[in-house]
C-alpha angles and dihedrals in degrees: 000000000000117000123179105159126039134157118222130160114250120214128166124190130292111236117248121261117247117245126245100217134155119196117238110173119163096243106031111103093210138030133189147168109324108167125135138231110253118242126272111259112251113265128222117233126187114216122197118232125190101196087066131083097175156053101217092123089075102050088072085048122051099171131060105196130172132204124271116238118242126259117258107271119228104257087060087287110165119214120257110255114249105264106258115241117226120194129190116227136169120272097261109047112130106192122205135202101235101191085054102036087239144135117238103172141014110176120199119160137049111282101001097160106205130179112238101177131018121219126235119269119247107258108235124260120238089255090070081065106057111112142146104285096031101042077164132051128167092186129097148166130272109210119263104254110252112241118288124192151143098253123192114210117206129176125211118186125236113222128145106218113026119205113219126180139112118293116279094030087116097250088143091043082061096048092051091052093040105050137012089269130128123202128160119276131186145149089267141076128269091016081144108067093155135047117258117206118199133175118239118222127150118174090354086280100089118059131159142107142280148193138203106211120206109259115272122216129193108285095032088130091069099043100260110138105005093337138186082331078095119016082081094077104063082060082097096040112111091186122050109200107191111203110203124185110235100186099070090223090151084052082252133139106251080202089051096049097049082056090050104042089046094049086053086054095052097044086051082062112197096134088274085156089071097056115078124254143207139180131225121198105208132195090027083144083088128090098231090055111077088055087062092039084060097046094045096052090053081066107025099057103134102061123049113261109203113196112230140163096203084197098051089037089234116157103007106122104061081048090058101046091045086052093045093056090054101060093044089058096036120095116225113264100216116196107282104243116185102237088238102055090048115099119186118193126218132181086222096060119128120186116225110245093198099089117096139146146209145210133157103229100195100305100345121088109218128216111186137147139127092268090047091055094052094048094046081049095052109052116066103239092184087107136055080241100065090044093050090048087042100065093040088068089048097053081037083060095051094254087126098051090042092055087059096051089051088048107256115179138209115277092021121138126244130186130201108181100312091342123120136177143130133264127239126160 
């Protein structure tokens, strides 16, 4: 079964809670805070994988998860890290963020190994706040939530020369010929519903590869035939090898195909124009098909026509080395991301917790933003301890100062998440 698009739900690790502990040993004349960071949310890695051409596998699991770290134990134990999910996928996948509109991921090469999710952080133990003034807190740290988000898989193949054409005009038949492939071959349109990929390779000198790309019909951009289920795929190719049947045995025009097939390519839009062609004029071991050979080089002078039976074998070494040529001088066309939908992930990242906003809803002034989430998440507020601390990092943040300039006045009420209290200078 060939999949290339699939939806799942990605969710790393939360990070541990730290642990409030005092130690309290028989012979030990003093104790002290002794509570331990909680453990780093497993991550989510994507690795690329060359030996496979779907993604089947998640069909049958819609949801990546991680596991959570564990919470800080009381002895200065820290919690165990949530154990990192690797997952194998073919070179090709681009993964999005759905919920952002963003691309997280566009692997490209054989073991590329790319974090798709980060884990949540271990929140700290009381015993990370001991210090001069405070011997003993009462206060620590939840873990940071992992990433969680609707992620849309898609894989692109990578193939350096792409056959286009309209079905039955033995593309199949070529790639057969040409590589080790097998794909399926009979006397009837769309026998090919998936793309076959082959490795060239005549004499040991010529080696690239090649797909067989499902026959497109007029129409295919917007999604008529097979549509632009697979039009995508020739997004990659740096070659575009258009196979044209010369001997009219559908009662078409072989001219009037190559226009069709190439304004579906452009429609589709993704800069086709840049990439070299070449044409190559099948089933020329027929009578009937030098007559249109003729015809079709009075009106096809600007790109190179190579005569080939794909069945007799006729023809096909000056259209490999010419292929071959043209990869080898032909720059790679990576997928066009718009700088500001890529997302690249880093372990190292740090988010930046300055960023707040407010806003007066009827009598309650209203402090709300990504940063102030997390930190309300983070600290434990089921003491008078977190809130207090709490509220210290906000003032610390210039909310304080923010909420005067707005006007706020004494007694009135501001909320932060489910947080309410009242305000006094």
């Amino acid at each position: 079964m060939f999949v290339d698009k699939i939806k799942v739900k990605i969710k790393a690790g939360d990070g541990g809670n730290g642990a409030i502990s005092f130690r309290r040993e028989k012979y030990v004349d003093k104790g002290g805070p002794s509570g331990g960071d909680g453990g780093d949310g497993g991550s989510i890695y994507f690795v690329g994988k060359s030996g496979l051409t779907t993604l089947v596998d998640f069909r049958y699991n819609r949801t990546i998860k991680a596991a959570n770290g564990e919470n800080g134990q009381k002895s200065n134990c820290f919690g165990k890290k949530g154990e990192d999910v690797y997952i194998n996928v073919p070179i090709g996948t681009v993964v999005k963020n759905i919920d952002t509109n963003r691309i997280v991921a566009d692997i490209t090469k054989d073991g590329e190994t790319v974090l798709i999710a980060k884990g949540g952080k271990g929140g700290k133990g009381n015993a990370k706040f001991a210090n001069s003034r405070n011997q003993v807190p009462r206060i620590a740290e939840n873990g940071d939530a992992g990433e969680n988000y609707n992620a849309l898989i898609e894989l692109k193949l990578l193939a350096d020369v792409g056959m286009v054409g309209f079905p039955s005009v033995g593309k199949s038949t070529l790639l057969s010929v040409l590589t080790n492939a097998k794909p399926e071959i009979a006397d009837y349109h769309f026998t090919t519903l998936k793309p076959n990929l082959g490795i060239v390779s005549i004499d040991g000198e010529f080696d690239f590869v090649l797909a067989d790309l499902p026959g497109l019909i007029k129409g295919a951009h917007e999604g008529k035939g097979l549509g632009i289920s697979f039009l995508k795929h020739i997004e990659r190719c740096r070659v575009i090898l258009h196979v044209i049947d010369m001997s009219s045995r559908d009662q078409r025009d072989p001219y009037e195909d190559y226009l069709t097939i190439n304004e579906e390519l452009r429609s589709y839009n993704v800069d086709l124009e840049k990439r070299p062609m070449i044409i190559a004029a099948n089933k020329m071991d027929e009578d009937v098909s030098q007559l249109f050979l003729e015809e079709f080089r009075k009106k096809v002078s600007d790109v190179e026509i190579f005569p080939i039976s794909a069945l007799t074998r006729e023809g096909l070494e000056p259209l490999v080395k010419k292929l071959y040529e043209l990869v080898q001088t032909t720059p790679e066309f990576p997928l066009e991301f718009n700088e500001e939908n890529f997302r690249e992930y880093t372990l190292e990242d740090k988010q930046d917790t300055s960023e707040f906003f407010v806003k007066k809803d009827n009598d309650v002034w209203v402090i709300y933003g990504e940063n102030i989430t997390r930190i309300f998440n983070k600290i434990n507020m089921s003491s008078d301890a977190g809130v207090l601390r709490f509220l210290k990092v906000m003032r610390g943040l210039g909310i304080e100062d923010e909420l005067r300039k707005q006007g706020i006045k004494e007694g009135e009420t501001v909320r932060i998440e489910d947080l309410e209290f009242v305000y006094y200078e």
